[in-house]
ZADO-1210 file (C-alpha; in nm, 4 decimals, padded with zeros to 6 digits):
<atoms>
<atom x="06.3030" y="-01.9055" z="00.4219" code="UNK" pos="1"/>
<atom x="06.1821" y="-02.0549" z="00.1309" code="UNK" pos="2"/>
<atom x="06.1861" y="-02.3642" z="-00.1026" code="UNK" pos="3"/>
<atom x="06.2550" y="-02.4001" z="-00.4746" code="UNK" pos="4"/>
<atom x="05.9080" y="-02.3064" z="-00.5163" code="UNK" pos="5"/>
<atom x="05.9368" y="-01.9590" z="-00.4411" code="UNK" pos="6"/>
<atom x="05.6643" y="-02.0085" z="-00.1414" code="UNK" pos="7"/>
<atom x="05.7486" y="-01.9917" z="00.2282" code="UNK" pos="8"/>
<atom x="05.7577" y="-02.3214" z="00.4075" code="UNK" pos="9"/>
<atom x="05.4017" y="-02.2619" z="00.5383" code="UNK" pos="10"/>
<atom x="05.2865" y="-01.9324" z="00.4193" code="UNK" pos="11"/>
<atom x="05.0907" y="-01.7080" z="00.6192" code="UNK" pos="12"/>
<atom x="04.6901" y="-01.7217" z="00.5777" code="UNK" pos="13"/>
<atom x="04.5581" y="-01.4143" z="00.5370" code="UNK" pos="14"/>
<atom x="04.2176" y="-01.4035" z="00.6617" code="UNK" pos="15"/>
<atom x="04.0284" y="-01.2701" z="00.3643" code="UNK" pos="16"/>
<atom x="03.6843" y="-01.3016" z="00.2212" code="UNK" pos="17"/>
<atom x="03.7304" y="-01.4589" z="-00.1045" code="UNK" pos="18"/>
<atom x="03.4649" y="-01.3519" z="-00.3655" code="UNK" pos="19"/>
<atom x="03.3969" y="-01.6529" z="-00.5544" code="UNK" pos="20"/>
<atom x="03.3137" y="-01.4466" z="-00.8805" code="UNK" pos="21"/>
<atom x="03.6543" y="-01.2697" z="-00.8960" code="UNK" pos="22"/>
<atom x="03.8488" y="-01.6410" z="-00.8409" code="UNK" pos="23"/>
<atom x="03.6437" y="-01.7416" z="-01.1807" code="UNK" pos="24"/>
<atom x="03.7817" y="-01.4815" z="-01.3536" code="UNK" pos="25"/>
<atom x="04.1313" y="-01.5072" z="-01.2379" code="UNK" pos="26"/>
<atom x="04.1259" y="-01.8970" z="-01.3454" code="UNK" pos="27"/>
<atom x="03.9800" y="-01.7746" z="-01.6885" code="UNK" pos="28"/>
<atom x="04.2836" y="-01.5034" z="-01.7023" code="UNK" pos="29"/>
<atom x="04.5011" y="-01.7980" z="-01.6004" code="UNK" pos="30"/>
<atom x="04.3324" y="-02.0381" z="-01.8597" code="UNK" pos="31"/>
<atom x="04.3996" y="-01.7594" z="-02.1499" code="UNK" pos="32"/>
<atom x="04.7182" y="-01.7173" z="-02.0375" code="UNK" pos="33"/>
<atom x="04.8883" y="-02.0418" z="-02.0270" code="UNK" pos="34"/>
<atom x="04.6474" y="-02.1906" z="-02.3362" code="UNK" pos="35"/>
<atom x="04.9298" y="-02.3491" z="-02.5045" code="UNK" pos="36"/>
<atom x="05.1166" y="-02.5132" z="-02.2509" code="UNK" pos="37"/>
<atom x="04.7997" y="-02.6566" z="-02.0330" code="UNK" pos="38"/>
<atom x="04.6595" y="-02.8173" z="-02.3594" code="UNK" pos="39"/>
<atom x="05.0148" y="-02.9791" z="-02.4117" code="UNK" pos="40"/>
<atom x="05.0113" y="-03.1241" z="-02.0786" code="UNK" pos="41"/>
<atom x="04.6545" y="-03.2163" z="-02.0734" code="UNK" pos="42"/>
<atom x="04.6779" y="-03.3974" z="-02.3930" code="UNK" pos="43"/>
<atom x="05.0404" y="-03.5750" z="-02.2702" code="UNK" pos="44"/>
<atom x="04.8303" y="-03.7147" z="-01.9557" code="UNK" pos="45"/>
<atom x="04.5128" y="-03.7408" z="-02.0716" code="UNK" pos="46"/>
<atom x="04.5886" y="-03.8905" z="-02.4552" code="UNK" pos="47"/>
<atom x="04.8308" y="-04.1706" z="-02.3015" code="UNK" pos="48"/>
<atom x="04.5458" y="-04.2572" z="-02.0068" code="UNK" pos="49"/>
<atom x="04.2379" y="-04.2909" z="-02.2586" code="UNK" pos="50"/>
<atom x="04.4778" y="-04.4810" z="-02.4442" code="UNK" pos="51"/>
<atom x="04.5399" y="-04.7676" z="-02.1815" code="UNK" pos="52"/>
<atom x="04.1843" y="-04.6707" z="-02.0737" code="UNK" pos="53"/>
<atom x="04.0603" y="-04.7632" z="-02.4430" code="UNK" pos="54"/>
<atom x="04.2801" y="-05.0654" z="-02.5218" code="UNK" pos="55"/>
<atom x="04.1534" y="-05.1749" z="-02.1586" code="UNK" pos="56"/>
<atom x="03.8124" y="-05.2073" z="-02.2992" code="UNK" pos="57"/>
<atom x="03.8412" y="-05.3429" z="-02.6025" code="UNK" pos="58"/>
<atom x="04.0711" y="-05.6028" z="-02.4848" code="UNK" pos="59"/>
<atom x="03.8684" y="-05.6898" z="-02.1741" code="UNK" pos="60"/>
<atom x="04.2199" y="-05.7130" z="-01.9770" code="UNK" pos="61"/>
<atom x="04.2011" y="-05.6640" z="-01.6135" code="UNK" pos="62"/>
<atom x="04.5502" y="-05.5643" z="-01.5793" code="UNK" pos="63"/>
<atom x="04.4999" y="-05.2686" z="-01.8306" code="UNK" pos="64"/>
<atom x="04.2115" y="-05.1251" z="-01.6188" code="UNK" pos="65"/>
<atom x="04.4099" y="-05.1515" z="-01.3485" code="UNK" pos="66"/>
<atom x="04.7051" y="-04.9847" z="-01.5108" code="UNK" pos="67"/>
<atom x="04.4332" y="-04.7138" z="-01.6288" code="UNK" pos="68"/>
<atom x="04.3246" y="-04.6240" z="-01.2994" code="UNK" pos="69"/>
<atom x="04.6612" y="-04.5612" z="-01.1571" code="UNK" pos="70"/>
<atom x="04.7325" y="-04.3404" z="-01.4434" code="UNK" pos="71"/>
<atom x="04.4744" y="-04.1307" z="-01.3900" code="UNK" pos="72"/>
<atom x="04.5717" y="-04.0877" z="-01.0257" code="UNK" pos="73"/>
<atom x="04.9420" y="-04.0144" z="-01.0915" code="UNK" pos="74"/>
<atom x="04.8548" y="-03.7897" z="-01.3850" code="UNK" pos="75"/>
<atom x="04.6024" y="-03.6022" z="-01.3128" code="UNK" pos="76"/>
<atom x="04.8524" y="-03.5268" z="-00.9951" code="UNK" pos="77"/>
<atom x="05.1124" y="-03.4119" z="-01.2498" code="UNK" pos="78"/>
<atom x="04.8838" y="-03.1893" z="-01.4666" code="UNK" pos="79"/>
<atom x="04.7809" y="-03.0166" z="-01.1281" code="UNK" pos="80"/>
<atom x="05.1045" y="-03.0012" z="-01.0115" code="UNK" pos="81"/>
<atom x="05.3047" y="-02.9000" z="-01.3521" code="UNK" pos="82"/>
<atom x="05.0176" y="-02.5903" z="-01.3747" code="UNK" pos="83"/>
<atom x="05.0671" y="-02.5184" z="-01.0351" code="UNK" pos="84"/>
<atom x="05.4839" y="-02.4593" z="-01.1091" code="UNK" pos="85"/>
<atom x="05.4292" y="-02.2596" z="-01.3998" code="UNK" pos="86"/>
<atom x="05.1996" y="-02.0122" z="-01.2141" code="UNK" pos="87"/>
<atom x="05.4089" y="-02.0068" z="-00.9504" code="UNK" pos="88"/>
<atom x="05.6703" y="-01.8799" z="-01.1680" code="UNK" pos="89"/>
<atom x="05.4840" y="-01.6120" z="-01.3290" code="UNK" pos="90"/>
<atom x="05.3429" y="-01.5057" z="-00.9760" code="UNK" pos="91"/>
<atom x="05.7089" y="-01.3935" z="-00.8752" code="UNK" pos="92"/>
<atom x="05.8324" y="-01.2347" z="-01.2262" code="UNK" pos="93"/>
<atom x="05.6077" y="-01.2030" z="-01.5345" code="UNK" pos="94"/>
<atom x="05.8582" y="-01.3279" z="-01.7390" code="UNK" pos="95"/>
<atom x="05.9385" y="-01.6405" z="-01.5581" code="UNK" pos="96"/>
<atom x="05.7789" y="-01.8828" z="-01.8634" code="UNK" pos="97"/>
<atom x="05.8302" y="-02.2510" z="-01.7415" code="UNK" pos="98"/>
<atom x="05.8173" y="-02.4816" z="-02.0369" code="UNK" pos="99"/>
<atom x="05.6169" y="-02.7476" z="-01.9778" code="UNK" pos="100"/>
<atom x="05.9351" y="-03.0214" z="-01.9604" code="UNK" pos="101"/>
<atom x="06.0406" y="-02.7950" z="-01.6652" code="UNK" pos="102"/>
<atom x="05.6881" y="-02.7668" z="-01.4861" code="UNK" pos="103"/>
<atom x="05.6562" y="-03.1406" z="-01.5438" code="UNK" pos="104"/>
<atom x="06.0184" y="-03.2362" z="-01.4106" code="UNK" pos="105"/>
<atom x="05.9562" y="-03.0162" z="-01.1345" code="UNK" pos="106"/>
<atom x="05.6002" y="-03.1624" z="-01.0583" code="UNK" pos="107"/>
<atom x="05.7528" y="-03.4543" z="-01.0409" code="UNK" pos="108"/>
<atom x="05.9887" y="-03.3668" z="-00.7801" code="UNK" pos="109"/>
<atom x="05.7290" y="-03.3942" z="-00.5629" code="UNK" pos="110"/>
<atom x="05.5391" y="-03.6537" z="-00.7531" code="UNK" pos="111"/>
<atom x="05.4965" y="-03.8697" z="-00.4607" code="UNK" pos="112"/>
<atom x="05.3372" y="-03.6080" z="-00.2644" code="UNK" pos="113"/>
<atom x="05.1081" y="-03.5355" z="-00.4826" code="UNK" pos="114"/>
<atom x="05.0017" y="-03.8689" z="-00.5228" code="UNK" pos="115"/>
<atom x="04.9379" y="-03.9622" z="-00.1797" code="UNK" pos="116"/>
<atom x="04.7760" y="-03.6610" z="-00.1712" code="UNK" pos="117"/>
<atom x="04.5219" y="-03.7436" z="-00.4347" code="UNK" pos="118"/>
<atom x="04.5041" y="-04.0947" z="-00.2744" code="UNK" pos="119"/>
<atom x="04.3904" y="-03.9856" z="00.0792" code="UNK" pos="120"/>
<atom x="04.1285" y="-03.6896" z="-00.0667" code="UNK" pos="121"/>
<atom x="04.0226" y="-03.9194" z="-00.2953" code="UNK" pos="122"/>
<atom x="03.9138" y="-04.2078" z="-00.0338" code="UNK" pos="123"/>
<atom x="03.8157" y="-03.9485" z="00.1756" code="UNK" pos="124"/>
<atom x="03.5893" y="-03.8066" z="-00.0393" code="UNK" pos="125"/>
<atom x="03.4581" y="-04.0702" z="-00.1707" code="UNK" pos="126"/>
<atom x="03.3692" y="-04.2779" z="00.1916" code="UNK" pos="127"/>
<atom x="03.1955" y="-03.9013" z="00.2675" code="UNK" pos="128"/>
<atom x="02.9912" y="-03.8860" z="-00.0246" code="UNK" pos="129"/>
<atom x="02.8968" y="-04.2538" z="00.0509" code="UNK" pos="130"/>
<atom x="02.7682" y="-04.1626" z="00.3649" code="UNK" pos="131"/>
<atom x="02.5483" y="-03.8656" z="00.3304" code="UNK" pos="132"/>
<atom x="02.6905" y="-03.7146" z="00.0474" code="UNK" pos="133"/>
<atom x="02.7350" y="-03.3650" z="00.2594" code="UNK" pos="134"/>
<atom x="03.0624" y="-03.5019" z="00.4579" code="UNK" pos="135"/>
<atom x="03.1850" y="-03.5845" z="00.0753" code="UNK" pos="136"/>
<atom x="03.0972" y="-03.2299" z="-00.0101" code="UNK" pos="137"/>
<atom x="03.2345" y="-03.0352" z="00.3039" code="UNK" pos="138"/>
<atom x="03.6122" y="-03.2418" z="00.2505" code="UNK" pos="139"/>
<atom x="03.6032" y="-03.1784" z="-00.1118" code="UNK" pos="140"/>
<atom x="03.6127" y="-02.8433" z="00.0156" code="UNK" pos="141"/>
<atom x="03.8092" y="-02.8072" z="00.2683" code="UNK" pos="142"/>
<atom x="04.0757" y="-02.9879" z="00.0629" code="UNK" pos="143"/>
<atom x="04.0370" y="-02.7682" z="-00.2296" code="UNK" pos="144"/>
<atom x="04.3932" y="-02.6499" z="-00.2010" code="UNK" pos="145"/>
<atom x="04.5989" y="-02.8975" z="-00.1079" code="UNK" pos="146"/>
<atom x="04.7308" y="-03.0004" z="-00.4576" code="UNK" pos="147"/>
<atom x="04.8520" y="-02.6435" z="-00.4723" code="UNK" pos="148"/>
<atom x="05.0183" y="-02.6300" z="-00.0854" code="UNK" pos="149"/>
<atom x="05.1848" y="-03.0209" z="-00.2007" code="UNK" pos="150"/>
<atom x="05.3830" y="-02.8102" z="-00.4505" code="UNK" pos="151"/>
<atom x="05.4777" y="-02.5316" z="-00.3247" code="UNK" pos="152"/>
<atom x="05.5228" y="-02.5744" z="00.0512" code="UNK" pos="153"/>
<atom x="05.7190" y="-02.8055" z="00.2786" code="UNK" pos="154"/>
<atom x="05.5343" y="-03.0783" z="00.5222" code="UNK" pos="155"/>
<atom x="05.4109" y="-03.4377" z="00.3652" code="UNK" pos="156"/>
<atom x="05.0949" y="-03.5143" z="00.1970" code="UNK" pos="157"/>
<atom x="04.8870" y="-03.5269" z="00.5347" code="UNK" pos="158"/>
<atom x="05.0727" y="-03.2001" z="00.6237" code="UNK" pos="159"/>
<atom x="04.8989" y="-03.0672" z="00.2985" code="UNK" pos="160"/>
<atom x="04.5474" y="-03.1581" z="00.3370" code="UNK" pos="161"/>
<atom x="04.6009" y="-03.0602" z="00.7661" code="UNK" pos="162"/>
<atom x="04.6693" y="-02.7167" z="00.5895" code="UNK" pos="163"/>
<atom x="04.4120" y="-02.7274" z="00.3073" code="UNK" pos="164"/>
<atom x="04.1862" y="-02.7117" z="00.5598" code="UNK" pos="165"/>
<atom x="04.2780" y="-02.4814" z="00.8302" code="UNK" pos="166"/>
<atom x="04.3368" y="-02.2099" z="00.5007" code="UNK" pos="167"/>
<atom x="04.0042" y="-02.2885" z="00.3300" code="UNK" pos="168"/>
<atom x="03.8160" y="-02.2120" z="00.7018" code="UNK" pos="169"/>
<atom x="03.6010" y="-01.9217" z="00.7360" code="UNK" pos="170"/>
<atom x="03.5774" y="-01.9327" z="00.3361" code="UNK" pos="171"/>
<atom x="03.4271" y="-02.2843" z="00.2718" code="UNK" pos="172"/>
<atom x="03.1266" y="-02.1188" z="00.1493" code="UNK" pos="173"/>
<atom x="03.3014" y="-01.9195" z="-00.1454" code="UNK" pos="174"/>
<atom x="03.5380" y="-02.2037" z="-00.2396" code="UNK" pos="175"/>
<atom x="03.2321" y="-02.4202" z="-00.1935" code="UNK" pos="176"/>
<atom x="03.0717" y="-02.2306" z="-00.4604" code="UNK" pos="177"/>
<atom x="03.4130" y="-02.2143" z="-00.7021" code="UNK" pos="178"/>
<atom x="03.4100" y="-02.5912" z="-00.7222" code="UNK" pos="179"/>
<atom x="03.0441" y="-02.6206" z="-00.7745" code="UNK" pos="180"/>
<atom x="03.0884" y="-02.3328" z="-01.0662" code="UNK" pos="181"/>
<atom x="03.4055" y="-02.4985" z="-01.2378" code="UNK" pos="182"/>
<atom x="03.1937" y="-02.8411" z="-01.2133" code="UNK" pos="183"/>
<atom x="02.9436" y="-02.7067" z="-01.4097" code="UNK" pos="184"/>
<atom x="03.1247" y="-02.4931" z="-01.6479" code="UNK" pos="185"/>
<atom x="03.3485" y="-02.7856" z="-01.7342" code="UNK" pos="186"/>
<atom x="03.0221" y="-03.0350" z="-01.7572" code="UNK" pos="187"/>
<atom x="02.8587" y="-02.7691" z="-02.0170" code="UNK" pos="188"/>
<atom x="03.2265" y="-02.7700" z="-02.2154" code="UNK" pos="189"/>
<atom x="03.2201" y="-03.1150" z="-02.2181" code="UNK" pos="190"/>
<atom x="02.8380" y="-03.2272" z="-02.3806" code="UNK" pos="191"/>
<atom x="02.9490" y="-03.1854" z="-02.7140" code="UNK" pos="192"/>
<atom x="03.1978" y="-03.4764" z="-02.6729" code="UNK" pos="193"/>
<atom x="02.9768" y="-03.6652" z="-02.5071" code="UNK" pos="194"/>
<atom x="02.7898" y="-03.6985" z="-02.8337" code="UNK" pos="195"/>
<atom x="03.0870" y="-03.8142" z="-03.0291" code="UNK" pos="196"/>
<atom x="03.1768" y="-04.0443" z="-02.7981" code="UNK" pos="197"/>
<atom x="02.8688" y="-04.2177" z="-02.7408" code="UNK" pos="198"/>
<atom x="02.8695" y="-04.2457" z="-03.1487" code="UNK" pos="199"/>
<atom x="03.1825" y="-04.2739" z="-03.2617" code="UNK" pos="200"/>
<atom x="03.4286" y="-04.5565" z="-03.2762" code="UNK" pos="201"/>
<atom x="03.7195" y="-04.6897" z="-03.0682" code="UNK" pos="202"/>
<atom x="03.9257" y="-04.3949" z="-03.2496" code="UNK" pos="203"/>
<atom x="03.6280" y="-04.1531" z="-03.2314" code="UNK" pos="204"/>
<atom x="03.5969" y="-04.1937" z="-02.8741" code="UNK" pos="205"/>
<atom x="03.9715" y="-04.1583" z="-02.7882" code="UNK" pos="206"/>
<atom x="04.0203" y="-03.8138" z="-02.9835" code="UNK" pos="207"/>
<atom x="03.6739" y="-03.6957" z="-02.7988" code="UNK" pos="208"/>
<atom x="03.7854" y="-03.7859" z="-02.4490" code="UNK" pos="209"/>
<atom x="04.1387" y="-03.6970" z="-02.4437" code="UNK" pos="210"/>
<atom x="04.0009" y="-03.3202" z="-02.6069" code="UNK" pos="211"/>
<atom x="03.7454" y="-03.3035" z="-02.3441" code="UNK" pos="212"/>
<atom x="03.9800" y="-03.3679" z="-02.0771" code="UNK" pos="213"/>
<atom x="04.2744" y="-03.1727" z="-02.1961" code="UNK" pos="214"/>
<atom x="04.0344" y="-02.8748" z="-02.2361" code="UNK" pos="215"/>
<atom x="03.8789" y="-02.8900" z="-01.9281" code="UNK" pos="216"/>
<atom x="04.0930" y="-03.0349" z="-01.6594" code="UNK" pos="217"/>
<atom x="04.3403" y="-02.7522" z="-01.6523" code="UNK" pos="218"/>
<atom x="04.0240" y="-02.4949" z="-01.6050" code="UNK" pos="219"/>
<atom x="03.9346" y="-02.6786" z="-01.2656" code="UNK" pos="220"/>
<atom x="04.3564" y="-02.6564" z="-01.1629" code="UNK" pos="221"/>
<atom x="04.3962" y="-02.2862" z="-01.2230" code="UNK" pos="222"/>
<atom x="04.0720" y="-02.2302" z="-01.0043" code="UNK" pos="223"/>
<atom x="04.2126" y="-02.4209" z="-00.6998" code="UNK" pos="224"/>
<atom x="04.5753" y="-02.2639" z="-00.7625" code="UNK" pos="225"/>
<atom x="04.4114" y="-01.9097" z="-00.7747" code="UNK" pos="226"/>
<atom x="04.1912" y="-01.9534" z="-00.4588" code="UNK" pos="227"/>
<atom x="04.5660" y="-02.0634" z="-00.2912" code="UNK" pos="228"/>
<atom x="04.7045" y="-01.7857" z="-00.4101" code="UNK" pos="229"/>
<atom x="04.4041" y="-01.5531" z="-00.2956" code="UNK" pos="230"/>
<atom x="04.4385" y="-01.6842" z="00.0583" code="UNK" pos="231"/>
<atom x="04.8298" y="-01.6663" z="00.0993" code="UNK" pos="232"/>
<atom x="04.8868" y="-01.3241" z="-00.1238" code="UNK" pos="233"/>
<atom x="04.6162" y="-01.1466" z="-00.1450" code="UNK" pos="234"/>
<atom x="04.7436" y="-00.7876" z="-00.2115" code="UNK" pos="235"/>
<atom x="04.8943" y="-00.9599" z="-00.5188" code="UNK" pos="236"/>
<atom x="04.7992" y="-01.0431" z="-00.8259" code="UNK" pos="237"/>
<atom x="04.8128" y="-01.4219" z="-00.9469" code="UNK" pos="238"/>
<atom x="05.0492" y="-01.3814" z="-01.2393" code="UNK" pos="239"/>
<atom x="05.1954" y="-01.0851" z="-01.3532" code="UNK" pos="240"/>
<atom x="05.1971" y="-00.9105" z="-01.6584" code="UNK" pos="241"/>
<atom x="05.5303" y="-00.9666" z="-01.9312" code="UNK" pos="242"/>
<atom x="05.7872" y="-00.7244" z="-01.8118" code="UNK" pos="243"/>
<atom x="05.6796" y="-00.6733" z="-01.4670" code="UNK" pos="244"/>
<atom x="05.8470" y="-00.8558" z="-01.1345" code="UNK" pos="245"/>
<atom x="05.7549" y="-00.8205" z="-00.7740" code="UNK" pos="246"/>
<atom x="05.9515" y="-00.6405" z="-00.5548" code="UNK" pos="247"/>
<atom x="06.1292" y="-00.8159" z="-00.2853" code="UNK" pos="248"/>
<atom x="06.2830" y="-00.7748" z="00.0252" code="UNK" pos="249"/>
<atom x="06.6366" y="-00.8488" z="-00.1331" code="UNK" pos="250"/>
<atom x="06.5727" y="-00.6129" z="-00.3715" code="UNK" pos="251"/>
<atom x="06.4980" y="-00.2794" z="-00.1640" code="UNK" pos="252"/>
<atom x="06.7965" y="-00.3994" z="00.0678" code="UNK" pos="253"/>
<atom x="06.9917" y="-00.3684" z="-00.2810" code="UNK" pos="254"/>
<atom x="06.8142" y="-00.0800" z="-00.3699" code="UNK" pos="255"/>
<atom x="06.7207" y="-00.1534" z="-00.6889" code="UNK" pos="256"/>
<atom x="06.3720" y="-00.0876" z="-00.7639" code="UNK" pos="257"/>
<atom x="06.1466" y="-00.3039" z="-01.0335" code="UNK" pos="258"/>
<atom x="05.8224" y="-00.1830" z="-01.1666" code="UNK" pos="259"/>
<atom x="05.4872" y="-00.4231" z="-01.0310" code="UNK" pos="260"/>
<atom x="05.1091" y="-00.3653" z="-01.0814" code="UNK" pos="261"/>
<atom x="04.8567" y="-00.2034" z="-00.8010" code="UNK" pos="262"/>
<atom x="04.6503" y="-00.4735" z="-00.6640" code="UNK" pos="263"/>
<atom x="04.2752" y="-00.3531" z="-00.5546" code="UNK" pos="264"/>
<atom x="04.1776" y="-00.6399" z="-00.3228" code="UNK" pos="265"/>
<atom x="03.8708" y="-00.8014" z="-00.3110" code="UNK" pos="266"/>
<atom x="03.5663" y="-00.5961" z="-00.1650" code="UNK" pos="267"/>
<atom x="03.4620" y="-00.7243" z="00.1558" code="UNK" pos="268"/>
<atom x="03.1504" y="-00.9051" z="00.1273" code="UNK" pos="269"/>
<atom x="03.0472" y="-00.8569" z="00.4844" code="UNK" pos="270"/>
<atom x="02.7342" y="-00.8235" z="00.5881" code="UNK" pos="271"/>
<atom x="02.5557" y="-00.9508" z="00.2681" code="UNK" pos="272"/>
<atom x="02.2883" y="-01.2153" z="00.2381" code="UNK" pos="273"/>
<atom x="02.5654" y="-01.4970" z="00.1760" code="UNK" pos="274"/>
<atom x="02.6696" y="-01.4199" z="00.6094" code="UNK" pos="275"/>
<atom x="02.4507" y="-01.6958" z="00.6780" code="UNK" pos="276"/>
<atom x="02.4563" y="-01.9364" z="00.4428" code="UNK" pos="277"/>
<atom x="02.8675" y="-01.9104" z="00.5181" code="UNK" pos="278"/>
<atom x="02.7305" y="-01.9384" z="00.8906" code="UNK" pos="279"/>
<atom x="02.5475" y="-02.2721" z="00.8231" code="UNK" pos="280"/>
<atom x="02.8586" y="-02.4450" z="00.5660" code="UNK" pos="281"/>
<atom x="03.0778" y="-02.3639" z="00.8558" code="UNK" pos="282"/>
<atom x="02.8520" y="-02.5467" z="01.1105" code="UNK" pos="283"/>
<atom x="02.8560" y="-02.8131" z="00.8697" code="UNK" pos="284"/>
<atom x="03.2358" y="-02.8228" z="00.7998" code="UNK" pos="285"/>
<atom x="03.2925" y="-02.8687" z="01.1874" code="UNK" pos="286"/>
<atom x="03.0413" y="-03.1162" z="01.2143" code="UNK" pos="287"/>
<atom x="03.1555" y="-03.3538" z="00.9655" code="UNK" pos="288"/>
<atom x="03.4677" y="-03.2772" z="00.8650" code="UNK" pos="289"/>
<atom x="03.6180" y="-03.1411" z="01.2616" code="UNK" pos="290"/>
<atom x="03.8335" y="-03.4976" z="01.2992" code="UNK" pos="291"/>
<atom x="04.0084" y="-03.4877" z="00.9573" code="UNK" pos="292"/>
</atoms>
């Protein structure tokens, strides 16, 4: 049985060795793919928050600031989540566009979710990270994929990070090492802005920080939905090409036959030098992060 999603109520893990490589390259085929539509939302969310954000500073109003933060919570929640429903689409039937006024609407659907969602990683994250920093880093992780599982499975928001985690284990190592990549790459995209926003005025600044954010913020969403998709589906691909659709179950019992794409999995990476390193971030993982 499944939801409007398209995703089973809880889908079945796969235990798989993700390769964190060939999850970077899916979120750049992702990224190329859906260009047009991520900037559109990014610069929706992201031009309307550095508004507030900006009219919060030059007006030294406490209520703006306020107002600010919460629109960063709730929209960065929608960006993920309207990204997440457009992928999903194109995972089932390559021709299944979402525009974004549907992938938003539909984020929004579960808009509450996803915000309570973002709420309790957030403060959990944050209370790790002030600890010893390596509790911070070990539920970043094993919440990596809980925006996606908000949106396209059943359960409520603590439902989502309870099964964020129990999909991310025995992998925390590789999606350790996608978020850590993604950080990076996105830091790099975003130095040039930096620049123009330490020099430029109040106008300057807005124009560099919604473009940094709009450019980068949907990178970092496609990762995390393609390392979900990797651990529920992995003998198919993320999205599918224009003019190809999955074959389902309904549609052999109708007998009608629809033309998909072979799917090489990932090669198994056991055995290699990364075993115990994986080892160690597991050890880790159940040290700090066993009660969440």
């Amino acid at each position: 049985m499944t939801d409007y999603a398209g995703v089973a109520t809880t889908a079945p893990t796969q235990r798989v060795q993700l390769d964190a490589n060939e999850i970077l390259k899916r979120a750049w085929q992702l990224y190329k793919r859906l260009f047009a539509r991520s900037l559109v939302i990014g610069g929706l969310v992201f031009g309307t928050l550095h508004l507030v954000q900006a009219l919060g500073y030059t007006q030294h109003n406490a209520g703006l600031t306020i107002l600010s933060l919460m629109l960063a919570i709730v929209g960065t929640a929608l960006l993920q989540g309207g990204l997440v429903e457009i992928v999903r689409g194109l995972h089932a039937d390559g021709d299944d566009e979402a525009s974004v006024g549907q992938a938003l609407g539909r984020a929004s659907d579960s808009g509450m979710k996803l915000i309570r969602v973002s709420l309790l990683s957030g403060l959990g994250i944050t209370v790790g990270t002030l600890l010893f920093v390596v509790p911070g880093l070990v539920l970043m992780t094993r919440w990596a994929v809980a925006v996606p599982v908000a949106m396209l499975e059943r359960g409520n928001a603590r439902d989502a990070l309870r099964r964020s985690r129990e999909m991310v284990d025995g992998n925390g190592w590789e999606v350790f090492k996608v978020l850590f990549a993604v950080g990076f790459l996105t830091g790099i995209a975003r130095i040039p802005f930096l620049f123009v926003e330490a020099h430029a005025g109040l106008l300057g600044w807005w124009v560099a920080a919604t473009l940094a954010s709009m450019l980068t913020a949907p990178y970092a969403a496609h990762a995390l939905t393609a390392v979900y998709y990797e651990l529920v589906d992995p003998q198919r691909p993320v999205i599918l090409d224009p003019g190809h659709r999955w074959q389902s179950v309904w549609d052999e019992q109708a007998g009608v036959t629809v033309e998909t794409e072979e799917y090489e999995s990932p090669v198994d990476a056991e055995g290699s030098i990364l075993d115990e390193y994986e080892r160690r971030f597991d050890q880790h993982e159940q040290h700090w992060g066993g009660g969440t």
